[in-house]
PDB file of N, CA, C and O in Angstrom:
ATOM      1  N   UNK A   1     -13.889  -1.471  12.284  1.00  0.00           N
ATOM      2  CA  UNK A   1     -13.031  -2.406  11.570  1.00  0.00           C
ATOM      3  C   UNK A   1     -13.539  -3.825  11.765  1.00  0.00           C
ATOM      4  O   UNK A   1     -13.604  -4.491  12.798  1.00  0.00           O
ATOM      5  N   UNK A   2     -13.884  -4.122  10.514  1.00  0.00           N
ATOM      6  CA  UNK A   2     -13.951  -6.061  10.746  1.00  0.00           C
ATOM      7  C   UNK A   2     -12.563  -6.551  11.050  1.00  0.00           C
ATOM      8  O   UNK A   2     -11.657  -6.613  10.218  1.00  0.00           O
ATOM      9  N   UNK A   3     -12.466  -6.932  12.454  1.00  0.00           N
ATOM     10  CA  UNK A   3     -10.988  -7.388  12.720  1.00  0.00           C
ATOM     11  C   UNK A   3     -10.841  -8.859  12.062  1.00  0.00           C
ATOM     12  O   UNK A   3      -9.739  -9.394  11.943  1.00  0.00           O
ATOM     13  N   UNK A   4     -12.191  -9.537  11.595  1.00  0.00           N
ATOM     14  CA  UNK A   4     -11.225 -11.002  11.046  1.00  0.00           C
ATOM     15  C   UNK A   4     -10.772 -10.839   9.591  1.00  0.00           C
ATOM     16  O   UNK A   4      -9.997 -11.652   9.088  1.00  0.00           O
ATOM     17  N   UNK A   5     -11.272  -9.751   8.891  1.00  0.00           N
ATOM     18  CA  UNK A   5     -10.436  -9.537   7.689  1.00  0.00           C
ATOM     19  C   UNK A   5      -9.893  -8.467   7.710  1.00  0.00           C
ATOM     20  O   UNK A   5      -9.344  -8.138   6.658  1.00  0.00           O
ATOM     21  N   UNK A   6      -9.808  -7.316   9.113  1.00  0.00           N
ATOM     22  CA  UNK A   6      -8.957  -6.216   8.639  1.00  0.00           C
ATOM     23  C   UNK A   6      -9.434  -4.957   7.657  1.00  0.00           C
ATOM     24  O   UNK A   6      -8.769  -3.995   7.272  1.00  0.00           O
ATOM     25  N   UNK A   7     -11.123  -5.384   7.333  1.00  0.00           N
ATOM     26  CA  UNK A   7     -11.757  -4.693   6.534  1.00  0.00           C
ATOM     27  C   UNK A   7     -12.656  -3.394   7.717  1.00  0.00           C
ATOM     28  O   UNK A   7     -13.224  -3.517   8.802  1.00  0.00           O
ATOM     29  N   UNK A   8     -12.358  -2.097   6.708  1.00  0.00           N
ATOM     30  CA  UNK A   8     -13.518  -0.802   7.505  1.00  0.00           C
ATOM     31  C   UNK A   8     -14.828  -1.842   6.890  1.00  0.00           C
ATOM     32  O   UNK A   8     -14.779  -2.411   5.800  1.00  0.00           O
ATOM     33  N   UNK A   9     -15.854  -1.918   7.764  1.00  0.00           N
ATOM     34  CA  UNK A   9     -16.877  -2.387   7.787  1.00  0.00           C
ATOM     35  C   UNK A   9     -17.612  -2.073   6.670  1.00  0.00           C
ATOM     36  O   UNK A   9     -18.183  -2.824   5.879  1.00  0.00           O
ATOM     37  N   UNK A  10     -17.485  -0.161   6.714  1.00  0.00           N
ATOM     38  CA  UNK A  10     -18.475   0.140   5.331  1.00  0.00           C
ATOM     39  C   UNK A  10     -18.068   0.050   3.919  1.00  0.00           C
ATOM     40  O   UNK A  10     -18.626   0.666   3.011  1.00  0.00           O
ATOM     41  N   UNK A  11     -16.823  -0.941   3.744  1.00  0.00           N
ATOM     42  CA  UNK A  11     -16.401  -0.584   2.383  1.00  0.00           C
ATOM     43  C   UNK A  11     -16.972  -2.267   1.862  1.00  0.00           C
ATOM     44  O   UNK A  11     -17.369  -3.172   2.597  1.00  0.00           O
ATOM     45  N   UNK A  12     -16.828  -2.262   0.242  1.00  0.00           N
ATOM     46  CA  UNK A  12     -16.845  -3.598   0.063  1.00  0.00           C
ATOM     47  C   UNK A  12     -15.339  -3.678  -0.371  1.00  0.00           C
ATOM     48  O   UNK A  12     -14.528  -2.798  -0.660  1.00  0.00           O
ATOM     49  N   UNK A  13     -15.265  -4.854  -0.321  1.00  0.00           N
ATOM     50  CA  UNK A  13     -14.107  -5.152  -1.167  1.00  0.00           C
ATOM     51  C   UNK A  13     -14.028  -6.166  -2.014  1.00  0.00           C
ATOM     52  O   UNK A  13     -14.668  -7.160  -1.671  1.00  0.00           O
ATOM     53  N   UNK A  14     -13.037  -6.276  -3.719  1.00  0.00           N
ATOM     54  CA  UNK A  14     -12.892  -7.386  -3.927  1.00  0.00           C
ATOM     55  C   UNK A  14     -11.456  -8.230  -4.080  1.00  0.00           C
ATOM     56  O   UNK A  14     -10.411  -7.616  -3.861  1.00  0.00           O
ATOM     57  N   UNK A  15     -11.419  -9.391  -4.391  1.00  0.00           N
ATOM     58  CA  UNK A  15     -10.192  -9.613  -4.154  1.00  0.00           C
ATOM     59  C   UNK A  15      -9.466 -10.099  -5.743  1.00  0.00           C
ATOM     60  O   UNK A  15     -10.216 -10.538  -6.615  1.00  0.00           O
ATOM     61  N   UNK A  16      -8.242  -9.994  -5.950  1.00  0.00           N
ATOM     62  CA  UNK A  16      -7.276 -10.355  -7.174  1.00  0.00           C
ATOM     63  C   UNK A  16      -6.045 -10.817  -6.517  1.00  0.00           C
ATOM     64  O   UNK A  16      -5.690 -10.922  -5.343  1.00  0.00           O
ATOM     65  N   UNK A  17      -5.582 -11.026  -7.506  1.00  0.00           N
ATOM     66  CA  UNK A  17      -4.058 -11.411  -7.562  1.00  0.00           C
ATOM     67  C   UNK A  17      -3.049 -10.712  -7.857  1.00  0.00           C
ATOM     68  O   UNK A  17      -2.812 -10.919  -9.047  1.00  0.00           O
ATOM     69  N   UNK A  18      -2.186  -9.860  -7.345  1.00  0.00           N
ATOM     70  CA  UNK A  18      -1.070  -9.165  -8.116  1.00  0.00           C
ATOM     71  C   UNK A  18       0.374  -9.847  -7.220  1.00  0.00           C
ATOM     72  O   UNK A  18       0.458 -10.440  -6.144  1.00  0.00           O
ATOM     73  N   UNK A  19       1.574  -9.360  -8.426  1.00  0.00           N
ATOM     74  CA  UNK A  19       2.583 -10.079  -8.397  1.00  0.00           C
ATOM     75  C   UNK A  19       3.395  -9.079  -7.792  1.00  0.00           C
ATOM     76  O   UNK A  19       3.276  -7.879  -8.042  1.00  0.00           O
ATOM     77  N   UNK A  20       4.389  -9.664  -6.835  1.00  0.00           N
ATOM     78  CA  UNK A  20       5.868  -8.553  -6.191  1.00  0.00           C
ATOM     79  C   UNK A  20       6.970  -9.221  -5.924  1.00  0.00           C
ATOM     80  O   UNK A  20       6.947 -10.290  -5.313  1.00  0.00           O
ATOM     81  N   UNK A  21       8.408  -8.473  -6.498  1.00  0.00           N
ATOM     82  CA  UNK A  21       8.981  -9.077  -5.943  1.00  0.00           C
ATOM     83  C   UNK A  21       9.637  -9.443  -5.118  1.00  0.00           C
ATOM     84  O   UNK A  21       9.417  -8.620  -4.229  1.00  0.00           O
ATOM     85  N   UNK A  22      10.839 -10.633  -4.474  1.00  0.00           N
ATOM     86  CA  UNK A  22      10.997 -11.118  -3.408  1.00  0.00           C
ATOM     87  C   UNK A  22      11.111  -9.943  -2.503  1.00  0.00           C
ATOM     88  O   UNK A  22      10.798  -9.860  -1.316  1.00  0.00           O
ATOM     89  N   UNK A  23      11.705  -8.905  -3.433  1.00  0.00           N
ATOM     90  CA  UNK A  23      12.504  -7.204  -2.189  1.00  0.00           C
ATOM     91  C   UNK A  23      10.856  -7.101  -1.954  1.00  0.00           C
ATOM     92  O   UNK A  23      10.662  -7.568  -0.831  1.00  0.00           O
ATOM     93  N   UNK A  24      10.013  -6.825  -2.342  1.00  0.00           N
ATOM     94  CA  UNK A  24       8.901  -6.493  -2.343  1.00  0.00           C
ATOM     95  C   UNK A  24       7.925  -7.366  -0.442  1.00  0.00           C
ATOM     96  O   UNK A  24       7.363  -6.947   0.569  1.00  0.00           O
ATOM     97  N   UNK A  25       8.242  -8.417  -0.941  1.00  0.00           N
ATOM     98  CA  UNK A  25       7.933  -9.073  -0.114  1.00  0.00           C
ATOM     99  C   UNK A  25       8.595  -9.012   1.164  1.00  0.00           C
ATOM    100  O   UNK A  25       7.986  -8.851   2.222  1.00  0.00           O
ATOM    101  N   UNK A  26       9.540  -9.109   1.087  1.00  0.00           N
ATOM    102  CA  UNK A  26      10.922  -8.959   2.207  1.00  0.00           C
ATOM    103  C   UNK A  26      10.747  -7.636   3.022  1.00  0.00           C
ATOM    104  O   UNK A  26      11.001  -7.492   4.218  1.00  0.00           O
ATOM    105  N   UNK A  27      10.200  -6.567   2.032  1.00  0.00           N
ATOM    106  CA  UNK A  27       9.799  -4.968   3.011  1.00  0.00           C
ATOM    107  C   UNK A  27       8.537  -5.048   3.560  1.00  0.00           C
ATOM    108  O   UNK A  27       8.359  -4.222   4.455  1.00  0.00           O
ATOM    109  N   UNK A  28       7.449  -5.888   3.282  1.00  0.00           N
ATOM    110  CA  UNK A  28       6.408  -6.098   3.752  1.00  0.00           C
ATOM    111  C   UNK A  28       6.314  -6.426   4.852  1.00  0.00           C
ATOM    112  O   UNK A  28       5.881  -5.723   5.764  1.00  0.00           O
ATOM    113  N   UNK A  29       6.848  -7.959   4.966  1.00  0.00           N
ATOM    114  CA  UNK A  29       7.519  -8.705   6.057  1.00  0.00           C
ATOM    115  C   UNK A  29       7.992  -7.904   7.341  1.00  0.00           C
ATOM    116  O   UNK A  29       7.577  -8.109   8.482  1.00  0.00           O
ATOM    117  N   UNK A  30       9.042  -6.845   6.920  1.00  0.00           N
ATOM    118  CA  UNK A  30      10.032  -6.126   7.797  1.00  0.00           C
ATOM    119  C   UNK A  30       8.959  -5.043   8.348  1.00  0.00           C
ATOM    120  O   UNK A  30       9.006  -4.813   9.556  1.00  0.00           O
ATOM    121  N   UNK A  31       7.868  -4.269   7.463  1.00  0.00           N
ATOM    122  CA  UNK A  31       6.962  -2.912   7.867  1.00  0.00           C
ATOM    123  C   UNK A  31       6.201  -4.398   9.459  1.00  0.00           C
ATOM    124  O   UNK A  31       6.092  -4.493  10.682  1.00  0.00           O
ATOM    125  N   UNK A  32       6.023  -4.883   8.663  1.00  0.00           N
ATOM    126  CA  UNK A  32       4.185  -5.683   9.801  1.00  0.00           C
ATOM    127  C   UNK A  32       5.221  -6.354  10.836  1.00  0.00           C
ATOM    128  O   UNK A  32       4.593  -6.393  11.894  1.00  0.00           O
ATOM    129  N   UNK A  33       6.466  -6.886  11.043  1.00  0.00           N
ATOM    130  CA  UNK A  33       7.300  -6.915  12.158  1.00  0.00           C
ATOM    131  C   UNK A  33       7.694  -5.853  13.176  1.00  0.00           C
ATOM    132  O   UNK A  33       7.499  -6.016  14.380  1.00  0.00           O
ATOM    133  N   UNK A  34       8.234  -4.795  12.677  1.00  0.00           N
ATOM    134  CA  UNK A  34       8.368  -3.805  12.980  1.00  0.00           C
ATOM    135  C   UNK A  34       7.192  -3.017  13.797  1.00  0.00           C
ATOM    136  O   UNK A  34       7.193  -2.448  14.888  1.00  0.00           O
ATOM    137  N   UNK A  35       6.378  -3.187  12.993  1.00  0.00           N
ATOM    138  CA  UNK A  35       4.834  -2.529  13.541  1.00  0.00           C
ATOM    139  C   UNK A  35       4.799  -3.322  15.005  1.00  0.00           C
ATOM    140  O   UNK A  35       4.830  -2.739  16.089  1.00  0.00           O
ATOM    141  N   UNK A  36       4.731  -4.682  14.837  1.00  0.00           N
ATOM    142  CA  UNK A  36       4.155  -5.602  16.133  1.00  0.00           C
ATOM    143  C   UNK A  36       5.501  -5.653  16.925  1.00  0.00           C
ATOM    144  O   UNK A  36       5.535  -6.341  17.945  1.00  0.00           O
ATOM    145  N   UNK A  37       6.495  -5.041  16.563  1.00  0.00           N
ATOM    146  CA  UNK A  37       7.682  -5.082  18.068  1.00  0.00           C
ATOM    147  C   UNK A  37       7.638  -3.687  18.162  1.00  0.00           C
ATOM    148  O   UNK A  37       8.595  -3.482  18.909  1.00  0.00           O
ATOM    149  N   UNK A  38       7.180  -2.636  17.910  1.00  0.00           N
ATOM    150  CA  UNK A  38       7.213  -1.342  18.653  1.00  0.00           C
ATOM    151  C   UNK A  38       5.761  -1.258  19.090  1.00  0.00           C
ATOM    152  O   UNK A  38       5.363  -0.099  18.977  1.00  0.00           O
ATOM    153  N   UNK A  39       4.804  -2.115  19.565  1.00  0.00           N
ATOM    154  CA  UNK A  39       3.720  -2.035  20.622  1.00  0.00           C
ATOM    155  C   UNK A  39       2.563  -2.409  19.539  1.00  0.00           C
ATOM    156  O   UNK A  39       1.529  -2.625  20.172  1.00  0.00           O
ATOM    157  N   UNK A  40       2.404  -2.528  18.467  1.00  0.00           N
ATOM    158  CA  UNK A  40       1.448  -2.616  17.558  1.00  0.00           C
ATOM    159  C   UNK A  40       0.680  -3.307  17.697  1.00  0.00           C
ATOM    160  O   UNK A  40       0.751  -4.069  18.661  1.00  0.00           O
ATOM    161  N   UNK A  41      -0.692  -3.385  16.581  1.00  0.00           N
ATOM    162  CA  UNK A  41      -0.865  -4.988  16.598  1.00  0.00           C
ATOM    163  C   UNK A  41      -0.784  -5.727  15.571  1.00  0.00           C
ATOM    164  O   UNK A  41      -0.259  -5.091  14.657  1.00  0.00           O
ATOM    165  N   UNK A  42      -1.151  -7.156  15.167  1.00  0.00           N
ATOM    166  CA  UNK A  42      -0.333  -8.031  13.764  1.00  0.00           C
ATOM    167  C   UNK A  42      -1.620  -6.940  12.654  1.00  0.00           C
ATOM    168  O   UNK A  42      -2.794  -6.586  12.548  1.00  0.00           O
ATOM    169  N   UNK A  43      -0.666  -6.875  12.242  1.00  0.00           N
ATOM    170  CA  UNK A  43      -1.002  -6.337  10.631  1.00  0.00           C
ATOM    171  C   UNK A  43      -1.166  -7.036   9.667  1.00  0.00           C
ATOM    172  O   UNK A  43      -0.588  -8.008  10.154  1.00  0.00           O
ATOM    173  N   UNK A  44      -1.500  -7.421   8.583  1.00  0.00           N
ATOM    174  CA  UNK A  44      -1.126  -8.356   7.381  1.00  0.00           C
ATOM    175  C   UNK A  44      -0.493  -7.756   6.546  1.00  0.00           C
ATOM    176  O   UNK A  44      -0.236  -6.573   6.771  1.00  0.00           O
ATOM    177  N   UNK A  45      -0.205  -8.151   5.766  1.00  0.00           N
ATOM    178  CA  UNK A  45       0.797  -7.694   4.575  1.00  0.00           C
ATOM    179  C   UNK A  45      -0.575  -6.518   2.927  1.00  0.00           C
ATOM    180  O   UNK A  45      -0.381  -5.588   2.144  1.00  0.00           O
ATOM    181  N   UNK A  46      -1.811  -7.472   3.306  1.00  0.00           N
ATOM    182  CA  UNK A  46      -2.761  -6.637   2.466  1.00  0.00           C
ATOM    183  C   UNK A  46      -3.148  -5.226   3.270  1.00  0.00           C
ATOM    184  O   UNK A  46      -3.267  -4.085   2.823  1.00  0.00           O
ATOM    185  N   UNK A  47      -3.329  -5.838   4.892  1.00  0.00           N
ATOM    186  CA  UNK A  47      -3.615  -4.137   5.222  1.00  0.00           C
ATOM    187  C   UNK A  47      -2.444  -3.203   4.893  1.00  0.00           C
ATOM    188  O   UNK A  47      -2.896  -2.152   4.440  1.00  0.00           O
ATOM    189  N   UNK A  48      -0.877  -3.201   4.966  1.00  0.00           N
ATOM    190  CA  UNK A  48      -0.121  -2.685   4.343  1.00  0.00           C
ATOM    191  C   UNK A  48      -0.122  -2.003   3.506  1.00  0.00           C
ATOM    192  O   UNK A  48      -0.021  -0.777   3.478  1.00  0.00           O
ATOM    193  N   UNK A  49      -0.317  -3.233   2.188  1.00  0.00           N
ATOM    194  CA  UNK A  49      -0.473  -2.525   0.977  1.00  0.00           C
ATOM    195  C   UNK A  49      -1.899  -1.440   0.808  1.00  0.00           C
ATOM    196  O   UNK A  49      -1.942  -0.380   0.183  1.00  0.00           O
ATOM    197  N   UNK A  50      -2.974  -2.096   1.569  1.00  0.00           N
ATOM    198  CA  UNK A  50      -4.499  -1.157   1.532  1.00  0.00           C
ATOM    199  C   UNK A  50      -4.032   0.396   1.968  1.00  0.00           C
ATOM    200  O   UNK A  50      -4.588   1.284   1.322  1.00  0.00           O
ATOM    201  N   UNK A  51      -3.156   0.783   2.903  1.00  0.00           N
ATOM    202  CA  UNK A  51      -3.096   2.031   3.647  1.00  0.00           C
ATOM    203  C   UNK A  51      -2.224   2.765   2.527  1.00  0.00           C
ATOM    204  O   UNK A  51      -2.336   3.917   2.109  1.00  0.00           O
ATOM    205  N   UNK A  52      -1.468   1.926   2.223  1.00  0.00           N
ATOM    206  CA  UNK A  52      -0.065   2.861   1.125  1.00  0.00           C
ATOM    207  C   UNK A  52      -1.141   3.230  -0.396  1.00  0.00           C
ATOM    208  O   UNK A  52      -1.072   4.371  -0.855  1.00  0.00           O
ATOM    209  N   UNK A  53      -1.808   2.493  -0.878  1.00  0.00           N
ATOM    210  CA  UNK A  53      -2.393   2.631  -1.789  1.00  0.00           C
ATOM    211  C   UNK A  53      -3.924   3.713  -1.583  1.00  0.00           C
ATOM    212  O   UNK A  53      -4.721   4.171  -2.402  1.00  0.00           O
ATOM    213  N   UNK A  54      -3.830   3.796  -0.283  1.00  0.00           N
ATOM    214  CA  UNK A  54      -5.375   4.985   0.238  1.00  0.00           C
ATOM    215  C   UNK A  54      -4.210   6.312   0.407  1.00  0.00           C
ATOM    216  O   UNK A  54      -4.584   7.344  -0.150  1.00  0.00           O
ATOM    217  N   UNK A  55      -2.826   6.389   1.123  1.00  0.00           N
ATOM    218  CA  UNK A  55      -2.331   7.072   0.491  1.00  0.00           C
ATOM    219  C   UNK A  55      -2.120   7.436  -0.763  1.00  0.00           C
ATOM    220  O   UNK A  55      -2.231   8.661  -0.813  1.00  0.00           O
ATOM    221  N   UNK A  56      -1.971   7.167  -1.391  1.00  0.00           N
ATOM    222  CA  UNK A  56      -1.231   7.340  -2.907  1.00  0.00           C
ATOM    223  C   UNK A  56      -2.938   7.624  -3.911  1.00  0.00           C
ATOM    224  O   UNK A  56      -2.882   8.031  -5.072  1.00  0.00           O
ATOM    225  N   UNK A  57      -4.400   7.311  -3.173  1.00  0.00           N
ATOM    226  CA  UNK A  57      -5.179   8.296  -3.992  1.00  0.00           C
ATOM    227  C   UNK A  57      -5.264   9.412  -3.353  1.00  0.00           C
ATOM    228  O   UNK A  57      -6.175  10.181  -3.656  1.00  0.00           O
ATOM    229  N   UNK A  58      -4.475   9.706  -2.477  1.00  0.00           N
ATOM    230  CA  UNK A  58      -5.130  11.253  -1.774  1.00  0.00           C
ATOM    231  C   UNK A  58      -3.805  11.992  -2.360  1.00  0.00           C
ATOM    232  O   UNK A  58      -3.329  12.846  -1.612  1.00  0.00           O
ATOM    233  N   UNK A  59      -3.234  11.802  -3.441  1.00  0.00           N
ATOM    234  CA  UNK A  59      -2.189  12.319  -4.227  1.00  0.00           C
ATOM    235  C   UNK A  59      -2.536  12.885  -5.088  1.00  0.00           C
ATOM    236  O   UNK A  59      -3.228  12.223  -5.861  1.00  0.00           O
ATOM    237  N   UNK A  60      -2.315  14.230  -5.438  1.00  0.00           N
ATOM    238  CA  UNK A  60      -2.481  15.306  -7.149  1.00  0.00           C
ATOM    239  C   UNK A  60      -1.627  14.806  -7.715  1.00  0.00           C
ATOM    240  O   UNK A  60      -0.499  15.262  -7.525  1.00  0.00           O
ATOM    241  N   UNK A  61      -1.818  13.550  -8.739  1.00  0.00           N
ATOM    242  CA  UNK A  61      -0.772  13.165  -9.539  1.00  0.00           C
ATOM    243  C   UNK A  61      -1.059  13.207 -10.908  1.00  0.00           C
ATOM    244  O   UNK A  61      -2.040  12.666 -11.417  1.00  0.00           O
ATOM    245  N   UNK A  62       0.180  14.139 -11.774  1.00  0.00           N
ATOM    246  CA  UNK A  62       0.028  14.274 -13.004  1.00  0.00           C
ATOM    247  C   UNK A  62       0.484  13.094 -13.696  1.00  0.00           C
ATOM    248  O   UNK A  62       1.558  12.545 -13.454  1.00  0.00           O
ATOM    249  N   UNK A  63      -0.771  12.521 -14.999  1.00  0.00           N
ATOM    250  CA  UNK A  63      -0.528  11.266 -15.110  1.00  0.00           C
ATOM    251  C   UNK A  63      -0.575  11.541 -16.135  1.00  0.00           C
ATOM    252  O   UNK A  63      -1.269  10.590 -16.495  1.00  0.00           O
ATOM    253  N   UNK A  64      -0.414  12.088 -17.013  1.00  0.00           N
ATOM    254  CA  UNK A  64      -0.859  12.607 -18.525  1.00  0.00           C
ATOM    255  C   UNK A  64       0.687  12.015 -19.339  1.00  0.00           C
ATOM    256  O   UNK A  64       1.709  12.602 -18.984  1.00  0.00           O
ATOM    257  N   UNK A  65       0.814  11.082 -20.212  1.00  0.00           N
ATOM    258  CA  UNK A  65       1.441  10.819 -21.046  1.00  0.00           C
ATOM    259  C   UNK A  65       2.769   9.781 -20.015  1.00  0.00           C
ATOM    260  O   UNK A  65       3.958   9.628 -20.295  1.00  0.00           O
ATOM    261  N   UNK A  66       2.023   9.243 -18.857  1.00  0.00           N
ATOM    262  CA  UNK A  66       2.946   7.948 -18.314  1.00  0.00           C
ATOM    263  C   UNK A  66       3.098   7.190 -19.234  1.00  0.00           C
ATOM    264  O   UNK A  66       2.282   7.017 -20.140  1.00  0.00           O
ATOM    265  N   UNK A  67       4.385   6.532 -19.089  1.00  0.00           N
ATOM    266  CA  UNK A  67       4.707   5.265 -20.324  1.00  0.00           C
ATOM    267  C   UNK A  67       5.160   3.815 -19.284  1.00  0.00           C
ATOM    268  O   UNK A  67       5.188   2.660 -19.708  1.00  0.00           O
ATOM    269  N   UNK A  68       5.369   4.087 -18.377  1.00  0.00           N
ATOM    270  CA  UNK A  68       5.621   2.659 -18.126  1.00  0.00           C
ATOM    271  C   UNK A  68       6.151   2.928 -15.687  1.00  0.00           C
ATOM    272  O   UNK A  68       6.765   3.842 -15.138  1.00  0.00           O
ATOM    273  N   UNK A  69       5.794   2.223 -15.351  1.00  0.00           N
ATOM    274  CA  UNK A  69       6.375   1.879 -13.851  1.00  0.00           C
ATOM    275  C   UNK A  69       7.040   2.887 -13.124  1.00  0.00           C
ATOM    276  O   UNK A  69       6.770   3.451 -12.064  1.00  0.00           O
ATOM    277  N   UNK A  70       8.343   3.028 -14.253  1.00  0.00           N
ATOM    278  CA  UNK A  70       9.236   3.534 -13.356  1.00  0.00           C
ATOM    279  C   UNK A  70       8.700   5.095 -13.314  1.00  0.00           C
ATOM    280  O   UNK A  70       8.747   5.730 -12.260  1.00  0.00           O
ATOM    281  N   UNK A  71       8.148   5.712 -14.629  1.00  0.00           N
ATOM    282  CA  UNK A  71       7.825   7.209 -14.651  1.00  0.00           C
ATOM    283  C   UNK A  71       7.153   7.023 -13.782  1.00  0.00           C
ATOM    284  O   UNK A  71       7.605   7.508 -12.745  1.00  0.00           O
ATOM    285  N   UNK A  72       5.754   6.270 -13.623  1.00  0.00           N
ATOM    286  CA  UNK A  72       4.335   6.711 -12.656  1.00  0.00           C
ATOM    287  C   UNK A  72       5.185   6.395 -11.094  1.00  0.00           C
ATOM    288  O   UNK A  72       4.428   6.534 -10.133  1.00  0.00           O
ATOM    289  N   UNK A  73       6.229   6.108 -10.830  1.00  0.00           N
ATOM    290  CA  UNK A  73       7.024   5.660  -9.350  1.00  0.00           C
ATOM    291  C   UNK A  73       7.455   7.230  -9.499  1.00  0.00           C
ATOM    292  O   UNK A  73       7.613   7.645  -8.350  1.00  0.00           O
ATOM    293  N   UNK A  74       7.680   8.148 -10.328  1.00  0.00           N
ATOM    294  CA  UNK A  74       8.259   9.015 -10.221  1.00  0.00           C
ATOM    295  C   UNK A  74       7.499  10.385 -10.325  1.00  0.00           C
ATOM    296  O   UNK A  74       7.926  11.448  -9.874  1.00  0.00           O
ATOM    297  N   UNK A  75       6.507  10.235 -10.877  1.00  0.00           N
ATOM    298  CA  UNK A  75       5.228  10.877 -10.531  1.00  0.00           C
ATOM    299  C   UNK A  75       4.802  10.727  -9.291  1.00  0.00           C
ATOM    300  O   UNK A  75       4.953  11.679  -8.526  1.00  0.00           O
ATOM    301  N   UNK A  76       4.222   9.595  -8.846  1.00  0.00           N
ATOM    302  CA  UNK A  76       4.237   9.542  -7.039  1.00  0.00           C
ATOM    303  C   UNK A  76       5.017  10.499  -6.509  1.00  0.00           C
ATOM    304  O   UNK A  76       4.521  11.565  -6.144  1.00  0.00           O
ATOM    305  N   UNK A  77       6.295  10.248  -6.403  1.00  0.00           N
ATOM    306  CA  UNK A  77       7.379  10.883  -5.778  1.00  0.00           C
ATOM    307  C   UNK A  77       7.221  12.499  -5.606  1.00  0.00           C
ATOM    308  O   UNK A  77       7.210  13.135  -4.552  1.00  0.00           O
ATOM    309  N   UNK A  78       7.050  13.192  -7.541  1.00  0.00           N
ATOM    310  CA  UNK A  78       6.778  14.253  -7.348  1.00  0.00           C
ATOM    311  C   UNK A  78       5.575  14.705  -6.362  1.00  0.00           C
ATOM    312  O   UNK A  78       5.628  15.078  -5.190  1.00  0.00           O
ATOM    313  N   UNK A  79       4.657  14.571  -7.089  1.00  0.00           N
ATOM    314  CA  UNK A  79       3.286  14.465  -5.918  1.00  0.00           C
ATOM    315  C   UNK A  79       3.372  14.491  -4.424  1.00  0.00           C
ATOM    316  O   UNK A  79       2.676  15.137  -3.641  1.00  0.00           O
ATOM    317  N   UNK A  80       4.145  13.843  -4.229  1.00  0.00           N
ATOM    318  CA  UNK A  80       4.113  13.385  -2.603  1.00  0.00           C
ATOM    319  C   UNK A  80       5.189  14.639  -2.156  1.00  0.00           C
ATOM    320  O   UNK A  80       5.445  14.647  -0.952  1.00  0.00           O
ATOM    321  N   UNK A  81       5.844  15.691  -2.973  1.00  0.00           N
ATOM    322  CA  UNK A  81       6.832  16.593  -2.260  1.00  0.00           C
ATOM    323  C   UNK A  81       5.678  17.742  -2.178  1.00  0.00           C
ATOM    324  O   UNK A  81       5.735  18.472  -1.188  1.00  0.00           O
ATOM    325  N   UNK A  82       4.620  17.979  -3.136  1.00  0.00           N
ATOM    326  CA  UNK A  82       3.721  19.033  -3.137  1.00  0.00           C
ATOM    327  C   UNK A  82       3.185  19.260  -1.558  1.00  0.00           C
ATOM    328  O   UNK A  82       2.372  20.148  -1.305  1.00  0.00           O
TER     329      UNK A  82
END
């Protein structure tokens, strides 16, 4: 692990911008607190999102005819009971 960015060494990465909201932010906040008062260490809010999203490709998710957020949130869901 490159500990000054939190990056696995062998990957590249690039960086963007995406938008969340405040609840969004507020659970982020609460996971990387949580983490560092039950013995952890500081997390950031991108490694967060990096681990949930390396979850969510190791998912069989049927994506065939998604229309919008809330279905593909619900596709996850299914997926993740398999």
């Amino acid at each position: 692990m490159n500990k000054k960015q939190g990056f696995p060494e062998s990957d590249s990465y690039t960086k963007f911008s995406i938008s969340f909201s405040r609840d969004v932010e507020r659970f982020l906040d609460r996971v990387k607190d949580e983490i560092r008062d039950k013995g952890g260490k500081r997390i950031s809010r991108s490694e967060i999102i990096r681990a949930a999203l390396r979850y969510v490709q190791s998912l069989k998710v049927d994506l065939e005819n998604v229309e919008d957020e809330d279905e593909l949130l619900e596709r996850f869901k299914t997926a993740n009971k398999k």
